[in-house]
C-alpha positions as CSV (number, residue, x, y, z in Angstrom):
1,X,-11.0,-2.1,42.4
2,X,-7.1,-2.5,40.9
3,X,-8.5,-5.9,39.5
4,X,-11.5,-3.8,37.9
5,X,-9.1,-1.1,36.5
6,X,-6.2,-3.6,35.1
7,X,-9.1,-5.7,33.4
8,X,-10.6,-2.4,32.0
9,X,-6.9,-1.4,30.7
10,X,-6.5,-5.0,28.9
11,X,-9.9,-5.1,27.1
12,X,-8.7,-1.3,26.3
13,X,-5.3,-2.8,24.5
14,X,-6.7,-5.5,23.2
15,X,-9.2,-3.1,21.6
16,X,-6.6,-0.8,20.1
17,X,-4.0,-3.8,19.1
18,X,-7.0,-5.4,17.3
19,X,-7.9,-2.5,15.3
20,X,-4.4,-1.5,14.4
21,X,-3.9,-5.5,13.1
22,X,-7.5,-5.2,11.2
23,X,-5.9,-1.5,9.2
24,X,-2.7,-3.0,8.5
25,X,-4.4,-6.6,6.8
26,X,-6.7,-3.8,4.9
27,X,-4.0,-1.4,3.7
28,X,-1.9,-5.1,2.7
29,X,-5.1,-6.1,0.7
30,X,-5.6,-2.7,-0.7
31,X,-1.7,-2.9,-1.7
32,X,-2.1,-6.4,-3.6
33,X,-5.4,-5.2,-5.3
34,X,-3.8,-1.8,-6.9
35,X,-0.4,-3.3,-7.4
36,X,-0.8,-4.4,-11.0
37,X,-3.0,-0.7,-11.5
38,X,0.4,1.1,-10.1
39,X,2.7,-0.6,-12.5
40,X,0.9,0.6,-15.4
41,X,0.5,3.8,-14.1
42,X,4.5,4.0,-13.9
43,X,5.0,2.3,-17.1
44,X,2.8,5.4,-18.6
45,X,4.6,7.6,-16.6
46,X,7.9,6.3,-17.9
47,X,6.6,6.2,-21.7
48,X,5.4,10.1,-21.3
49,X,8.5,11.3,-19.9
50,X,10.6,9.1,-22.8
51,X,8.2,11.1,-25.3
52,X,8.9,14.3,-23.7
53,X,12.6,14.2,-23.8
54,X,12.8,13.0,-27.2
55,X,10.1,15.8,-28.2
56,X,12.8,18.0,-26.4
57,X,15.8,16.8,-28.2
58,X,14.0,17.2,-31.6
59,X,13.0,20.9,-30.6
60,X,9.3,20.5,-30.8
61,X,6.8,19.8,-27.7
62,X,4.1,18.0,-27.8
63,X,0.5,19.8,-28.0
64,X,-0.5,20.9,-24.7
65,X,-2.7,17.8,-22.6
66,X,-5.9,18.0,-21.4
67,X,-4.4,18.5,-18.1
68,X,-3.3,21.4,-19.0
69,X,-5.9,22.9,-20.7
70,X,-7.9,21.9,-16.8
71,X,-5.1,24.3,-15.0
72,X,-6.2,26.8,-16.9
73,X,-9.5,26.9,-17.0
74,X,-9.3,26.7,-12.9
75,X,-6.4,29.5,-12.7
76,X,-9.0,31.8,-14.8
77,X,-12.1,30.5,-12.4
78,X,-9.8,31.1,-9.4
79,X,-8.7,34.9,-11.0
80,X,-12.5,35.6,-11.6
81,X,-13.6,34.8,-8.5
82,X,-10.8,37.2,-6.4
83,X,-11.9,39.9,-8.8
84,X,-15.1,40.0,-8.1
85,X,-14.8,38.8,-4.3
86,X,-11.9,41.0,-4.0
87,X,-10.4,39.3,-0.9
């Protein structure tokens, strides 16, 4: 019966230790696959925020993005909808 539960308790662990190797090879893969994707996503980042500051030091901003023009149509869908619900 010990010999039953200490084999039970190894195929457990072994179980577990195999799934936590198989997510950590899949978040590694995921990593190399999106690494080139993330450095231009930070190199747009960095190109915006240079745009913004010199748009600051000029005195003029920039025309309001598309993002922005999104928060606001959701702030007004969110306003509408607590008016009528009127939670």
């Amino acid at each position: 019966m010990l010999l039953e539960g200490v084999k039970l308790m190894l195929i457990g662990m072994s179980t577990v230790m195999f799934f936590l190797f198989f997510t950590l090879v899949v978040l590694r893969l995921v990593s190399d696959l999106t690494k080139k994707a993330a450095a231009l996503e930070l190199e747009a980042l960095q190109r915006e925020r240079s745009q913004r500051a010199k748009a600051k030091q000029r005195g003029s901003m920039p025309a309001p993005s598309d993002m922005d023009e999104d928060i606001v149509v959701i702030a007004a869908a969110v306003a509408a909808y607590e008016a009528e619900c009127a939670c």
